[in-house]
Backbone as JSON, one array per atom type, in Angstrom:
{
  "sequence": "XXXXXXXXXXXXXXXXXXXXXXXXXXXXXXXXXXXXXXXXXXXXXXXXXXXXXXXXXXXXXXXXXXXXXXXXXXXXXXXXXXXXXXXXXXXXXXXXXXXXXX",
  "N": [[-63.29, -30.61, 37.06], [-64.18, -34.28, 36.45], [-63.18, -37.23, 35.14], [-66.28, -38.4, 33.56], [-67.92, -35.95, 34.59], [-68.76, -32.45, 35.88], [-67.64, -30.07, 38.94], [-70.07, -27.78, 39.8], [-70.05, -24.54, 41.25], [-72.78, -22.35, 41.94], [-74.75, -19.55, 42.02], [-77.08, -18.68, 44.43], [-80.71, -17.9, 45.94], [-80.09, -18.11, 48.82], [-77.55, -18.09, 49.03], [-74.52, -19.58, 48.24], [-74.0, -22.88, 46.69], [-73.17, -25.67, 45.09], [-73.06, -27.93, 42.53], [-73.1, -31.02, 41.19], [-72.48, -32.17, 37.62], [-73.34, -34.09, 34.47], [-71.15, -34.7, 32.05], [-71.51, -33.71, 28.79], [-71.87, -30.46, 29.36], [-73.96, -27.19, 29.82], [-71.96, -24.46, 30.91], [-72.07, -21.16, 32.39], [-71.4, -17.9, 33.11], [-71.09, -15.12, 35.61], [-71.24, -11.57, 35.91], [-69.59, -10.64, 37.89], [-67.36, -12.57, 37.59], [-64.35, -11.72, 36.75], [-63.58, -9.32, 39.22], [-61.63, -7.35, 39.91], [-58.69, -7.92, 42.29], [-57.38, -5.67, 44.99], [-53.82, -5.16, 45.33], [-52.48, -5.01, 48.39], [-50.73, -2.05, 50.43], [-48.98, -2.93, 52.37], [-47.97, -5.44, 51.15], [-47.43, -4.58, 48.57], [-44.9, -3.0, 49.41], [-43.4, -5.04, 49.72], [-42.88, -6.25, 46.92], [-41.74, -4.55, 45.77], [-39.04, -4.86, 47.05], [-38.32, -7.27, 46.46], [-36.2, -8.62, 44.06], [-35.94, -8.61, 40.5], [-35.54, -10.7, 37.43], [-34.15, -10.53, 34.85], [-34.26, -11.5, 31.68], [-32.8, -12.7, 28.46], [-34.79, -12.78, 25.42], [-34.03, -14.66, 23.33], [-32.79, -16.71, 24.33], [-35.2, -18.19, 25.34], [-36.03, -19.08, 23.54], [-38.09, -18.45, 21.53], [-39.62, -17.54, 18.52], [-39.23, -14.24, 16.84], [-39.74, -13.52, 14.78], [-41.13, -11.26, 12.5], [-44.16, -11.49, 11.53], [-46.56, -10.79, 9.4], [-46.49, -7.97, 6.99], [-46.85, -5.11, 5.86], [-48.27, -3.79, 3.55], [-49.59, -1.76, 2.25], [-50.85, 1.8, 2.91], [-53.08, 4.05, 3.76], [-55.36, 7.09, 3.4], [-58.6, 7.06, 4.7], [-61.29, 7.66, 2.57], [-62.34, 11.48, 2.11], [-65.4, 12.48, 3.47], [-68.37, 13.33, 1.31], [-70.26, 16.37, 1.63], [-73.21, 17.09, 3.7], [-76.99, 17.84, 2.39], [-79.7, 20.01, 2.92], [-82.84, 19.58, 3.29], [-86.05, 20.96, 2.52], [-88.71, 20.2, 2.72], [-90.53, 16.75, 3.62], [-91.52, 16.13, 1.0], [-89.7, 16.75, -0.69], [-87.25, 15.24, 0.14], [-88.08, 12.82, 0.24], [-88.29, 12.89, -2.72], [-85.42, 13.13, -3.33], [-84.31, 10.86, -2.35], [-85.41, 9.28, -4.05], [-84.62, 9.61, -7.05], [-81.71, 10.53, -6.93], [-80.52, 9.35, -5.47], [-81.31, 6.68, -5.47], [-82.72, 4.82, -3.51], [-85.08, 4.57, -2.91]],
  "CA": [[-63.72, -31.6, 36.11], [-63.21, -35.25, 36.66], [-64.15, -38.02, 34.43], [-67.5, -37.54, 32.77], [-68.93, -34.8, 35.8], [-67.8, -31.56, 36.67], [-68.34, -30.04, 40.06], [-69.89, -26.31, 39.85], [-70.55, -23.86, 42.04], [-73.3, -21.56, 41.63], [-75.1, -18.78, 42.91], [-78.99, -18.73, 44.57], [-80.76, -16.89, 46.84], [-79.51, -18.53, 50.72], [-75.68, -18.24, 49.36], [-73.45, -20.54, 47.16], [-74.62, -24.28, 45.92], [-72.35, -26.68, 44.68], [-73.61, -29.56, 42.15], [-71.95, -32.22, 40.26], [-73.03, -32.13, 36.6], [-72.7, -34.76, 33.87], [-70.96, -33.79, 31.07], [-71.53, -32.39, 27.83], [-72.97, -29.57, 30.32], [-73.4, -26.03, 29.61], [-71.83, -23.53, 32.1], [-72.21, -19.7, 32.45], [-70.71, -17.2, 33.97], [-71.76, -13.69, 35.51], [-70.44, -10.77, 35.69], [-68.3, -10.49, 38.96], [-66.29, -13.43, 37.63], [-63.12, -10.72, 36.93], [-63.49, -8.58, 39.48], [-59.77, -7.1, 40.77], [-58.31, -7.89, 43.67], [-56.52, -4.83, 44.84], [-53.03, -5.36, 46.32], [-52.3, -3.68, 49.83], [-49.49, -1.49, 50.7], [-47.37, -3.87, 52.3], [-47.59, -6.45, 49.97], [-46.49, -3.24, 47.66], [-43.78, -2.44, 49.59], [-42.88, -6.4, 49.51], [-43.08, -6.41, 45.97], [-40.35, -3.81, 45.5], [-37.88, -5.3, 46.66], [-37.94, -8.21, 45.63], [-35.18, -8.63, 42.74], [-36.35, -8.92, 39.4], [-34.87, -11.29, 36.5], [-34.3, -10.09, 33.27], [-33.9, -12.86, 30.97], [-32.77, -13.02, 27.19], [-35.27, -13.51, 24.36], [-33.43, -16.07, 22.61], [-32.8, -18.17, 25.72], [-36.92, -18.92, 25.79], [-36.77, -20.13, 22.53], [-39.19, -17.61, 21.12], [-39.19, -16.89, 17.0], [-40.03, -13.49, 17.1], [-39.68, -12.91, 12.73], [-42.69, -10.4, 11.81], [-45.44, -12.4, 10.68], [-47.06, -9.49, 8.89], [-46.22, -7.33, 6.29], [-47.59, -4.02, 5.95], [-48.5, -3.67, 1.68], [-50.17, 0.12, 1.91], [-51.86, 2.64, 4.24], [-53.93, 5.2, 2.99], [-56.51, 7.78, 4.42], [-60.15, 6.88, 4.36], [-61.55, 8.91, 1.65], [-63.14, 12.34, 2.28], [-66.97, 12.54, 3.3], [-68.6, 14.29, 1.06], [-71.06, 17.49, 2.38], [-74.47, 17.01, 3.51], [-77.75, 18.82, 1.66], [-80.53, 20.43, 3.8], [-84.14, 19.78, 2.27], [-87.24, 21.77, 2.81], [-89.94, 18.74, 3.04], [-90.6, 15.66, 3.53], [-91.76, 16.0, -0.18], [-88.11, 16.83, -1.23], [-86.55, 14.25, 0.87], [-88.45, 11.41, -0.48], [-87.76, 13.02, -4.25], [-83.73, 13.32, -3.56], [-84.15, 9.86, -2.56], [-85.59, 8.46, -5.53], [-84.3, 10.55, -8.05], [-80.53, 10.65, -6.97], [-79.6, 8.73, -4.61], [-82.28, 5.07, -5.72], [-82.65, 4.17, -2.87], [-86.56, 4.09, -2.61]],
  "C": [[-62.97, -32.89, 36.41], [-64.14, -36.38, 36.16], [-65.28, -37.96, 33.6], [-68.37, -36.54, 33.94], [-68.02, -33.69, 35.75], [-68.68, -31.12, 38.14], [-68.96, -28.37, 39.8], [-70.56, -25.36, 40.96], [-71.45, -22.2, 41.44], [-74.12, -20.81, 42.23], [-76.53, -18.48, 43.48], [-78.85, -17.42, 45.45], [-80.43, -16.82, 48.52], [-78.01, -18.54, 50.06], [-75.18, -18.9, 48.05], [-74.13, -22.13, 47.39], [-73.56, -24.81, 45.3], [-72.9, -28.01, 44.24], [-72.87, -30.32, 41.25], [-73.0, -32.16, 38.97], [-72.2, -33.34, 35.82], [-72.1, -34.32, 32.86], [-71.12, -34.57, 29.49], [-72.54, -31.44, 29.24], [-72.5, -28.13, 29.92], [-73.64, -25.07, 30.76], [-71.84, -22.2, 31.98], [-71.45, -18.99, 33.52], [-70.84, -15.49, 34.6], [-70.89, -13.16, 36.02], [-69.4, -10.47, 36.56], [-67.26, -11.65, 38.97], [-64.9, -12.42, 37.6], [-63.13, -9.66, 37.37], [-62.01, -8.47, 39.74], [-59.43, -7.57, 42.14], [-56.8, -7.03, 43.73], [-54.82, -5.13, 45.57], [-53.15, -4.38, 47.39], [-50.64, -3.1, 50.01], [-48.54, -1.97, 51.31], [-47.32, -4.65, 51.25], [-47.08, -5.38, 48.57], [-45.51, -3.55, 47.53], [-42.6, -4.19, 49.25], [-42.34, -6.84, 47.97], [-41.38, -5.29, 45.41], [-39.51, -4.4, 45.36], [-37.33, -6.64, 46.66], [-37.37, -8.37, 43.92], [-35.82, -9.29, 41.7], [-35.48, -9.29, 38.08], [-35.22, -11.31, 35.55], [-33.96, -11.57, 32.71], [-34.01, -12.27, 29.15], [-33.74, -13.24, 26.47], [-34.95, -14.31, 23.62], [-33.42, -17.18, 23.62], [-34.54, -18.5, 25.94], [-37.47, -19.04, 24.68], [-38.14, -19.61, 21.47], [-39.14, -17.23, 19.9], [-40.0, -15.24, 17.0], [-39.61, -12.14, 15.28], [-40.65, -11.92, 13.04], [-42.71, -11.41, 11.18], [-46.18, -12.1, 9.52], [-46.27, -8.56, 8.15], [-47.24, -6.4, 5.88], [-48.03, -3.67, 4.1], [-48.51, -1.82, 1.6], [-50.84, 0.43, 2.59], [-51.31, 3.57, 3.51], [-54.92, 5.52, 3.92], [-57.56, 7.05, 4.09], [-60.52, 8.47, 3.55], [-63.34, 10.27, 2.52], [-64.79, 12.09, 2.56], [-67.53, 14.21, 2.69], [-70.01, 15.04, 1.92], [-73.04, 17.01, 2.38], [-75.67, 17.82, 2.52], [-78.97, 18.86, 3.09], [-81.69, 20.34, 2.89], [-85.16, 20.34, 2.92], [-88.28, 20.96, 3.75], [-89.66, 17.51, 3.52], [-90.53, 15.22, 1.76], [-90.28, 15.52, -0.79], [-87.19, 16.03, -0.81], [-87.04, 12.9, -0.11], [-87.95, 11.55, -2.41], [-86.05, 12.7, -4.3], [-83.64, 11.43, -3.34], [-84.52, 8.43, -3.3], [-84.88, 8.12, -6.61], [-82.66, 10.11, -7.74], [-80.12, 9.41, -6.26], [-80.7, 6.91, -5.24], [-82.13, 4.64, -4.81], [-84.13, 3.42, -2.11], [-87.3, 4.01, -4.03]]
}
């Protein structure tokens, strides 16, 4: 993005495309944007041993109060037991009759 354009690159059917858009412009994005990229076994082994620096939580300045306060936790209440009906007849009655829902 630079100024009022951005540049984007997008995908056809001969390859990749690249166009300058003005902006307000709306962009999309499909699905192999986060694919992984796996490391390889040297870069592994590279990774080892290279020394790793712990650092303080206070030294980076970080408030780390609880924000949140927990009030009450409780189960979700019991479901009660299904009924088995004969008909259709009896279905449409239970759901008149008891339950109002038709």
């Amino acid at each position: 993005m630079a100024g009022g354009s951005a540049k984007v690159t997008r995908e056809v059917d001969g390859g990749l495309q690249t166009i300058e858009v003005t902006l307000p412009a709306i962009v999309t994005a499909d699905l192999r944007l986060n694919e992984p990229r796996y490391a390889s076994l040297p870069n592994i082994m590279k990774a080892k041993k290279k020394p790793l620096d712990v650092k303080e939580l206070g030294s980076l300045g970080v408030d780390t109060a609880p924000r949140l306060k927990v009030v009450k936790v409780t189960e979700p209440p019991k479901r009660a037991g299904g009924v088995k009906v004969e008909t259709v007849a009896d279905l449409v009655m239970k759901l008149k009759n008891e339950a109002g829902v038709l």
